[in-house]
C-alpha positions as protocol buffer text, in pm:
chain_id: "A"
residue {
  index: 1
  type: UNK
  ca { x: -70 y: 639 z: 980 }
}
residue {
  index: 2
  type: UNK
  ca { x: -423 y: 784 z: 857 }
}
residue {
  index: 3
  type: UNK
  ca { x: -704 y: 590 z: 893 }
}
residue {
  index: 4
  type: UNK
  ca { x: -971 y: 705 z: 639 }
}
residue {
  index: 5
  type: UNK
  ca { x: -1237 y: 458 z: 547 }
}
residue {
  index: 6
  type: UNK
  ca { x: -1470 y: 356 z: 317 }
}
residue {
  index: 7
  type: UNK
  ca { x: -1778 y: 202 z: 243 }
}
residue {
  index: 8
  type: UNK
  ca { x: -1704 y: 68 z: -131 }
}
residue {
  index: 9
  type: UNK
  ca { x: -1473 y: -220 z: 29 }
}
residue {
  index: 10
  type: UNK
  ca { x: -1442 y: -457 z: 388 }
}
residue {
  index: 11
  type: UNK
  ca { x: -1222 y: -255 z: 634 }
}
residue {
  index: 12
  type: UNK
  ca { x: -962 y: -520 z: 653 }
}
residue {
  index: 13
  type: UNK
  ca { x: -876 y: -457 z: 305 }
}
residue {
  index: 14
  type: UNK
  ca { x: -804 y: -125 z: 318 }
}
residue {
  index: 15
  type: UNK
  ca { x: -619 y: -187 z: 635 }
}
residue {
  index: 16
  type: UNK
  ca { x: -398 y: -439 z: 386 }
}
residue {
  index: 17
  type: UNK
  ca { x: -402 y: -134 z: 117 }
}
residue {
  index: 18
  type: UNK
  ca { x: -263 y: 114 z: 372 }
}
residue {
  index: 19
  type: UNK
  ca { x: -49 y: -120 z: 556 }
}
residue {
  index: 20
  type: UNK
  ca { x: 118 y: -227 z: 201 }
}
residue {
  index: 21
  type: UNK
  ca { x: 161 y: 151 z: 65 }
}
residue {
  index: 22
  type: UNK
  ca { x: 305 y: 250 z: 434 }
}
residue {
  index: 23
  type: UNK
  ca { x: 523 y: -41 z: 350 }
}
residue {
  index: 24
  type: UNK
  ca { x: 602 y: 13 z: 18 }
}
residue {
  index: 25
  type: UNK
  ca { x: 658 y: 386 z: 18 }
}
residue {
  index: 26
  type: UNK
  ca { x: 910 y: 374 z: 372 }
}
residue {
  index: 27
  type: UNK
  ca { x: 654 y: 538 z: 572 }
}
residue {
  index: 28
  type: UNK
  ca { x: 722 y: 228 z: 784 }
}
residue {
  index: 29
  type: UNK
  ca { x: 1075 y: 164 z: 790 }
}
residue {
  index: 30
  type: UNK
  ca { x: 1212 y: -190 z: 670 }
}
residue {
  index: 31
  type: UNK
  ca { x: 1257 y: -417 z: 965 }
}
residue {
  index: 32
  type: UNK
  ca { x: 1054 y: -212 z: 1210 }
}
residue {
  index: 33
  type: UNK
  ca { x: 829 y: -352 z: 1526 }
}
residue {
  index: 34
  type: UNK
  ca { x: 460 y: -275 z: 1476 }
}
residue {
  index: 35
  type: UNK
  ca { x: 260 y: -199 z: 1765 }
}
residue {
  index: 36
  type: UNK
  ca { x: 35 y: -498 z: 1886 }
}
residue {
  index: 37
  type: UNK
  ca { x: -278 y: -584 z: 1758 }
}
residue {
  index: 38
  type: UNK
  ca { x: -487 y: -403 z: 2031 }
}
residue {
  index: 39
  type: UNK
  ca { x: -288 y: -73 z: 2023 }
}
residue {
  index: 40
  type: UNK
  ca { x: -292 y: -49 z: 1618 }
}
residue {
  index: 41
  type: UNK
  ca { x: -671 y: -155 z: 1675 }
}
residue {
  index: 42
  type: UNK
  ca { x: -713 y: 137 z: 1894 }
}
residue {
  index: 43
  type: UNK
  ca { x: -542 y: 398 z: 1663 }
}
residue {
  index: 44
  type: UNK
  ca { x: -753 y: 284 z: 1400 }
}
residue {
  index: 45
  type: UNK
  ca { x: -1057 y: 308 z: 1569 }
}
residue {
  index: 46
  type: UNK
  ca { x: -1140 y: -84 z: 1441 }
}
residue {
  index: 47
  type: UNK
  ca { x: -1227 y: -421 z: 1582 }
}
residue {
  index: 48
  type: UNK
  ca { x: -913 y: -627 z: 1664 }
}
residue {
  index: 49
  type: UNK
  ca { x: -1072 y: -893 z: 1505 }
}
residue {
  index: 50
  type: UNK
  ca { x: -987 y: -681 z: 1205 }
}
residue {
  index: 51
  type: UNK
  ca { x: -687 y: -567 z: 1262 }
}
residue {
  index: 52
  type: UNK
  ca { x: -565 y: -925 z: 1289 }
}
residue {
  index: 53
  type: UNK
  ca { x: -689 y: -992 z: 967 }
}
residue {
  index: 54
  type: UNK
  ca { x: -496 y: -677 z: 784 }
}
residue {
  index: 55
  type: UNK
  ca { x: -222 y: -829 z: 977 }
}
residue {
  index: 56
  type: UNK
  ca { x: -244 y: -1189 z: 864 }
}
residue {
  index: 57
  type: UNK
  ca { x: -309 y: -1086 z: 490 }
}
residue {
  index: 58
  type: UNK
  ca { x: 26 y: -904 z: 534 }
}
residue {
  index: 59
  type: UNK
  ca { x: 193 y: -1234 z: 652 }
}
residue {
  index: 60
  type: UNK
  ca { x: 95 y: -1392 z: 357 }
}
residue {
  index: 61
  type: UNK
  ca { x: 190 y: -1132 z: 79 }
}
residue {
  index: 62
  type: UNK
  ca { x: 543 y: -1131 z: 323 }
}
residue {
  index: 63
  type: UNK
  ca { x: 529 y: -828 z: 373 }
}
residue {
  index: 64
  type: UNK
  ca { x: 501 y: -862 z: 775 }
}
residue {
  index: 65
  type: UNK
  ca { x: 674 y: -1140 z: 1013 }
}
residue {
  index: 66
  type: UNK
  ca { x: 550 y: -1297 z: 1336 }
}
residue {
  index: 67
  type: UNK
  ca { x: 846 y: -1383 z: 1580 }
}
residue {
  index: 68
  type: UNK
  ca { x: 668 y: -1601 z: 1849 }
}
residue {
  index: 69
  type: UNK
  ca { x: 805 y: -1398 z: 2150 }
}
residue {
  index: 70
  type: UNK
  ca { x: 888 y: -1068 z: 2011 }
}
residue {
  index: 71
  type: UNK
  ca { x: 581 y: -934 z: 1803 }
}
residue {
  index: 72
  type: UNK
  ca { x: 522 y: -834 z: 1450 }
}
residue {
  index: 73
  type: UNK
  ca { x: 796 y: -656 z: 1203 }
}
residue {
  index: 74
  type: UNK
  ca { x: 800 y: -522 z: 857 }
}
residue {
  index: 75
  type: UNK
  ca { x: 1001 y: -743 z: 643 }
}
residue {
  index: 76
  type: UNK
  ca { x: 1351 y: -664 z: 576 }
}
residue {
  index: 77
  type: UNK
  ca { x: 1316 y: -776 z: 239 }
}
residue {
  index: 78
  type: UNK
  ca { x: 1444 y: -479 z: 17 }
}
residue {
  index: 79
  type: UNK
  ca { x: 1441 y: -696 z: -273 }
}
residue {
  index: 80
  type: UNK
  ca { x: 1086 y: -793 z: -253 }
}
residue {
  index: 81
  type: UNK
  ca { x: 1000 y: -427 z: -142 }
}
residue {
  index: 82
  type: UNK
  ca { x: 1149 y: -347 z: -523 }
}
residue {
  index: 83
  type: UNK
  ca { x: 953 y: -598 z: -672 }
}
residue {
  index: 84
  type: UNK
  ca { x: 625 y: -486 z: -520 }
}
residue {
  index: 85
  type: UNK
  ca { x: 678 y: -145 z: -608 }
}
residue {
  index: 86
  type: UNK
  ca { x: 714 y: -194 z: -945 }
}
residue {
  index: 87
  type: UNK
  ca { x: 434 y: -440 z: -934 }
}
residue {
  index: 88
  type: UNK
  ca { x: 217 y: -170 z: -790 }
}
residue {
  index: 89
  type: UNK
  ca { x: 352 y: 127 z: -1056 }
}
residue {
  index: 90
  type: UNK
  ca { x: 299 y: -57 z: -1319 }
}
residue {
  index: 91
  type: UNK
  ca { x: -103 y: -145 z: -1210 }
}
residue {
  index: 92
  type: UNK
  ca { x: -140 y: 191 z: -1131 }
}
residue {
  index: 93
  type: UNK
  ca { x: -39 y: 315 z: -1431 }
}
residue {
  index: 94
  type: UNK
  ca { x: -182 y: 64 z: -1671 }
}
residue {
  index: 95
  type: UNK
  ca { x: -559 y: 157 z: -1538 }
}
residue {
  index: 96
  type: UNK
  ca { x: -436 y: 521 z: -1584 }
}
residue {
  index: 97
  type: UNK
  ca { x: -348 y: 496 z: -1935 }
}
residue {
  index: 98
  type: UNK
  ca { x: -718 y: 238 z: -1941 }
}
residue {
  index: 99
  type: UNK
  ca { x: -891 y: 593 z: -1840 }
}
residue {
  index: 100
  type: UNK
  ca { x: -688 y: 787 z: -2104 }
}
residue {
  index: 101
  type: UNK
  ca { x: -783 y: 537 z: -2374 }
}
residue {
  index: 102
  type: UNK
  ca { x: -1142 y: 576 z: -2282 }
}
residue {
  index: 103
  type: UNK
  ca { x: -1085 y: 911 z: -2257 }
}
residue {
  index: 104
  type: UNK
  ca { x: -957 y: 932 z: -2672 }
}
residue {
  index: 105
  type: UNK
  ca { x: -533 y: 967 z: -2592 }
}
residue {
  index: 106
  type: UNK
  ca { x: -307 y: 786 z: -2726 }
}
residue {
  index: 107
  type: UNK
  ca { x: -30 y: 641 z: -2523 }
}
residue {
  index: 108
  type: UNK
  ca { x: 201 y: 942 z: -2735 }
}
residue {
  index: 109
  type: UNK
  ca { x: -55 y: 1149 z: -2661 }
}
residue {
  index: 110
  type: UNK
  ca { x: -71 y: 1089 z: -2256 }
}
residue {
  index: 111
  type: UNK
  ca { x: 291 y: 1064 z: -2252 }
}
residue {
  index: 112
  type: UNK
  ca { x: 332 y: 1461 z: -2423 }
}
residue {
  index: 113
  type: UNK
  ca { x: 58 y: 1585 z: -2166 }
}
residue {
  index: 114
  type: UNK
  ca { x: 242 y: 1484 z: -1876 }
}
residue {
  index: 115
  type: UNK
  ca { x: 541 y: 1624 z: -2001 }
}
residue {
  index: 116
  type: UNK
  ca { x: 395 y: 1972 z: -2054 }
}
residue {
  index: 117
  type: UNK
  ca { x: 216 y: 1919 z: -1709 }
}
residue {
  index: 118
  type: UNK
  ca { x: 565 y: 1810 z: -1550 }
}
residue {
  index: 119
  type: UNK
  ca { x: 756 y: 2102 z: -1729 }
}
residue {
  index: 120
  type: UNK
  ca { x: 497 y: 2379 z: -1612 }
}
residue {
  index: 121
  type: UNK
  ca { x: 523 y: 2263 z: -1270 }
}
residue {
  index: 122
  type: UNK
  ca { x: 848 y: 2210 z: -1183 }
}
């Protein structure tokens, strides 16, 4: 995984945002055992502290499972994997089409450009 921080938000946050797009994308394959807390700290170059954090805020969007003597996984939830996907595309999206707005397009208008941008590309 790359690690590239920022200053605009905490570190554990974007450790969630990462964590969740790894997730969400199959980067990190459904089921999978993460690394402990102390060797994803390391890769990171981060506090454990905050690593456990990320980790915990993943626990409760259910996205990652504790198994007392095993370790951490990434759920094997394809269902809710779908769900958050969608979830995401559709925020994404929405503050895209926010900027357009701004911007002067129309939703027709934003919909033709990426058409002629997705035609002259492919």
């Amino acid at each position: 995984m790359n690690y590239k921080f920022t200053s605009d938000k905490p570190i554990y946050v974007q450790l969630v945002d990462l964590f969740k797009i790894g997730i969400l994308s199959g980067e990190l394959a459904l089921g999978s055992k993460l690394d402990s807390v102390r060797e994803l700290a390391v890769d990171a170059k981060v506090n454990p502290n905050t690593m456990q954090k990320a980790l915990s805020e993943l626990e409760k969007l259910g996205l990652v499972r504790t198994e007392r003597t095993s370790g951490r996984f990434i759920t094997d939830d394809s269902g809710k994997i779908a769900v958050m996907r969608k979830e995401l595309a559709e925020s994404e999206i929405g503050g895209f089409l926010e900027k357009m707005k701004t911007l002067g397009f129309s939703n027709a208008e934003v919909v033709s450009l990426i058409s002629e941008l997705k035609e002259g590309e492919l």
